[in-house]
C-alpha positions as CSV (number, residue, x, y, z in Angstrom):
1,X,-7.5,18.2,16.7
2,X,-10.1,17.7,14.3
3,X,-7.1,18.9,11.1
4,X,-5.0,16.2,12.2
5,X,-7.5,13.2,11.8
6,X,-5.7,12.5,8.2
7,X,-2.3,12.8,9.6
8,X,-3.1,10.2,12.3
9,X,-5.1,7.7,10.0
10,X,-2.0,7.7,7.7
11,X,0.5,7.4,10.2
12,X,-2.1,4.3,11.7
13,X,-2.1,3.3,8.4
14,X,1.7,3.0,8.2
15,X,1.9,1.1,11.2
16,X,-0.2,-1.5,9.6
17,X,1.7,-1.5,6.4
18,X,4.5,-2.3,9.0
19,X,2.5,-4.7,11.1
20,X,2.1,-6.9,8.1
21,X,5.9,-6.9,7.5
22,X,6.8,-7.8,11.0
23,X,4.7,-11.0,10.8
24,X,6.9,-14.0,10.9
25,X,6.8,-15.9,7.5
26,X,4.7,-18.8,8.5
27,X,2.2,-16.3,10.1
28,X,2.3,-14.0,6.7
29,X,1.9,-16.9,4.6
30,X,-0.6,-18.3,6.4
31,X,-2.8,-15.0,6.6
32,X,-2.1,-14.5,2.7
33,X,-2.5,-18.0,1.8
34,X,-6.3,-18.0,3.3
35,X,-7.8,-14.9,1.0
36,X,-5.8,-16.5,-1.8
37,X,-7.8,-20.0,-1.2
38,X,-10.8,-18.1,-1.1
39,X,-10.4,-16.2,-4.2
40,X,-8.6,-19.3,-6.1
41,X,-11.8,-21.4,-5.2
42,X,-14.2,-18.6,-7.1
43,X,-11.3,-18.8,-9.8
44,X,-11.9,-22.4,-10.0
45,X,-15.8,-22.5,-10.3
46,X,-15.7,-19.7,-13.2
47,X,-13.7,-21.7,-14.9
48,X,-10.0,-19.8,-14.8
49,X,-7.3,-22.2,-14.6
50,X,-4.1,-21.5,-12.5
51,X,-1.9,-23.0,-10.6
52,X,-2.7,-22.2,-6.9
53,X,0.8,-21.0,-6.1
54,X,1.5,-18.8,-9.3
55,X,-2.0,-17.0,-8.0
56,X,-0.9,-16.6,-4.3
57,X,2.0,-15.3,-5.3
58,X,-0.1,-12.3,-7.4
59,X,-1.9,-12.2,-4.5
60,X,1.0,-11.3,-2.1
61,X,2.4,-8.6,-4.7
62,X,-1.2,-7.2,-4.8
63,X,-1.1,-6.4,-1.3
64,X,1.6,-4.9,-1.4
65,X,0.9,-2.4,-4.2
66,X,-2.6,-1.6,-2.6
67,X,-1.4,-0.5,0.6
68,X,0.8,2.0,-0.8
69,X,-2.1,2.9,-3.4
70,X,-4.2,3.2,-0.2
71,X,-1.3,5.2,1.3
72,X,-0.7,7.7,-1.2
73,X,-4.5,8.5,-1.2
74,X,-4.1,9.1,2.2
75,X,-1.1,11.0,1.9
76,X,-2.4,13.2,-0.7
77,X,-5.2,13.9,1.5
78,X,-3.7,15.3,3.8
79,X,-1.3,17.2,2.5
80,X,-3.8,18.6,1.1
81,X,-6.3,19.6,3.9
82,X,-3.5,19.8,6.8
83,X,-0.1,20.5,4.9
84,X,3.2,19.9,7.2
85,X,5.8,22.6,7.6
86,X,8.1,21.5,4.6
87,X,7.1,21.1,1.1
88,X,4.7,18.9,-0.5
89,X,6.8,17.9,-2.8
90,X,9.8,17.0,-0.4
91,X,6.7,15.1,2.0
92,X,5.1,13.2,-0.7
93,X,8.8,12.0,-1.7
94,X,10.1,11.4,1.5
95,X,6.5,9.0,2.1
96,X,7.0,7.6,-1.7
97,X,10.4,6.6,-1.1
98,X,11.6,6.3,2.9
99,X,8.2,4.4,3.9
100,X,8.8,1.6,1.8
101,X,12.5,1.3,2.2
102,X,12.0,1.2,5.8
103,X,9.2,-1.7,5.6
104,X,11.8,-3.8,3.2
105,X,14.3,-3.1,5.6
106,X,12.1,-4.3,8.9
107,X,12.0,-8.0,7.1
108,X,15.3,-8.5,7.2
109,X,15.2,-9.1,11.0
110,X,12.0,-11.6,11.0
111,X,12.3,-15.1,10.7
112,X,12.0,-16.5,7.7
113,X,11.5,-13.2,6.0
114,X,13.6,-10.6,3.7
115,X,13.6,-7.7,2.3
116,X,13.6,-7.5,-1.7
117,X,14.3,-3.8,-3.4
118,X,11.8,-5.4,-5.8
119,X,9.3,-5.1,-3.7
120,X,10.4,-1.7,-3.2
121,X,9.8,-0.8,-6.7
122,X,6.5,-2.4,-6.0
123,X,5.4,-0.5,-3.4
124,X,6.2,2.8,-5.1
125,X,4.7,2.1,-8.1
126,X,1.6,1.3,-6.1
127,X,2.2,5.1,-4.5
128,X,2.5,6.6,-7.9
129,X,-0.6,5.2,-9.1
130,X,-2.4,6.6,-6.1
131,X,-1.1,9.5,-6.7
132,X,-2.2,9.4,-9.6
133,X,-5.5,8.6,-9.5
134,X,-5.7,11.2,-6.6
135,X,-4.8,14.3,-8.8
136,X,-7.4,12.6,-11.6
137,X,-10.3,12.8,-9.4
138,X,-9.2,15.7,-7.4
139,X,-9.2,17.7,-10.4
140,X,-12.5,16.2,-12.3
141,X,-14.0,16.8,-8.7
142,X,-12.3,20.5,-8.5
143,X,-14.1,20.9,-12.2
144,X,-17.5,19.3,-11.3
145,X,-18.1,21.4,-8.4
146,X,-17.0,24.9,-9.7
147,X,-20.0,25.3,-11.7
């Protein structure tokens, strides 16, 4: 049981990623719209100037590219500890590209939502960079401690 932890935090993980797309567009906005005031007011007192709705909207794309940053660490992680039965290559595609299809494709059926490929593009570009930065500190880590 103990391998699968990083299989079940992703998959948990997942289920939030599509928690958060089957709240209803008031609820969403609302939810987003609260950090945003937050981090507009601290904005505001250092002195950056924006207009409040240009910065939620950042805000709302942010989220979305950090929780598939956030999932691709997670996916990377275990693959690599507690690899499935197919190929990494084939899972780590299949998570890249299915998972946020399949979030866009939820919003279609709650209100006052939709699904954009946009944020599609978003969301795996968020991956990649996990990815990414996975395989950077996975191998300066892999260098550091095989002294």
């Amino acid at each position: 049981m103990k391998k699968h932890w990083l299989w079940i935090v992703t998959i948990l993980w997942i289920c939030f990623i599509f928690g958060n797309s089957l709240m209803n567009a008031e609820l969403s906005g609302n939810t987003s719209g609260n950090l945003s005031r937050i981090l507009f007011d601290l904005l505001m007192k250092a002195g950056i100037t924006i207009t409040f709705d240009a910065f939620h909207h950042f805000i709302r794309k942010l989220a979305h590219f950090t929780e598939y940053f956030i999932l691709a660490m997670l996916v990377c992680l275990s693959l690599k500890y507690q690899p499935l039965r197919i190929s990494r290559k084939t899972c780590f595609l299949c998570f890249m590209v299915i998972t946020p299809c399949v979030d866009e494709f939820i919003q279609h059926f709650v209100p006052g939502r939709y699904g954009a490929f946009s944020d599609c593009l978003l969301d795996m570009s968020g991956f990649c960079t996990g990815a990414f930065i996975f395989f950077c500190l996975y191998g300066l880590g892999r260098k550091m401690f095989s002294r």
